[in-house]
N, C-alpha and C positions, 0 to 999 in steps of 0.2 A: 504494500500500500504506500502510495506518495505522500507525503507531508505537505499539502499545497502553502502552509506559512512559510516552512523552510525553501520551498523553489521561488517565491518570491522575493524572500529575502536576499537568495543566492543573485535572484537577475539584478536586483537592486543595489548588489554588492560591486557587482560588472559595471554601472554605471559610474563604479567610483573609480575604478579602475581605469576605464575610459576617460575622467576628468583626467587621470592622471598623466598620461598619455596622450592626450588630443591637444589641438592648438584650435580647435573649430571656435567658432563665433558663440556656440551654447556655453564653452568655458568660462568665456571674458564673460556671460550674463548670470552665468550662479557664484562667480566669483564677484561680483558686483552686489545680488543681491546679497550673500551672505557675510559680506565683510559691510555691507550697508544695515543689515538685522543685527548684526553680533558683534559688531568691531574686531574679529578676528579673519584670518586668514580661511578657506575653506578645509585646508586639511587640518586646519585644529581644530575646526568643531566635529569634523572626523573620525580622527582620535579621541577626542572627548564626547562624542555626542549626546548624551545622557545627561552632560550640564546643561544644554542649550533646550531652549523650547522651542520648534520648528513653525509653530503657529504666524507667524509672519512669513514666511515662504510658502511661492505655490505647491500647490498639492501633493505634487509628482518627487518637487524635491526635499519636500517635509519629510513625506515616503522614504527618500533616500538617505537623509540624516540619521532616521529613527532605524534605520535599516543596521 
C-alpha cells in the first residue's frame, strides 16, 4: 500500500531541490517572496522550516516549506 502523504511530500521535497539547482525566473520569485515574508534567505527557512509560519506565501509554496 502507498502512503499518498509520504509521495507528496517526496515530490515537494524535489521542488527544493530544483530551487536549488535552477537559475529559472520561478527562483528569483520564491526567493523574493520568502526573504520578503521572513527576512531570511530561502534555504534557511528550509533548514528550519518548523520556525516559520508559511501562511503568507502562496499555497503551493507554503506546501513546500511545510514539506
Amino acid at each position: 500500500m502507498v502512503s499518498i502523504a509520504l509521495e507528496v511530500n517526496a515530490l515537494l521535497v524535489q521542488w527544493i531541490r530544483r530551487y536549488l539547482y535552477s537559475q529559472n525566473s520561478w527562483v528569483s520569485l520564491i526567493t523574493f517572496w520568502v526573504f520578503d515574508r521572513f527576512g531570511i534567505d530561502p534555504m534557511g527557512v528550509f533548514s528550519v522550516s518548523l520556525a516559520f509560519s508559511p501562511t503568507g506565501l502562496p499555497p503551493f509554496y507554503a506546501c513546500v516549506v511545510n514539506a
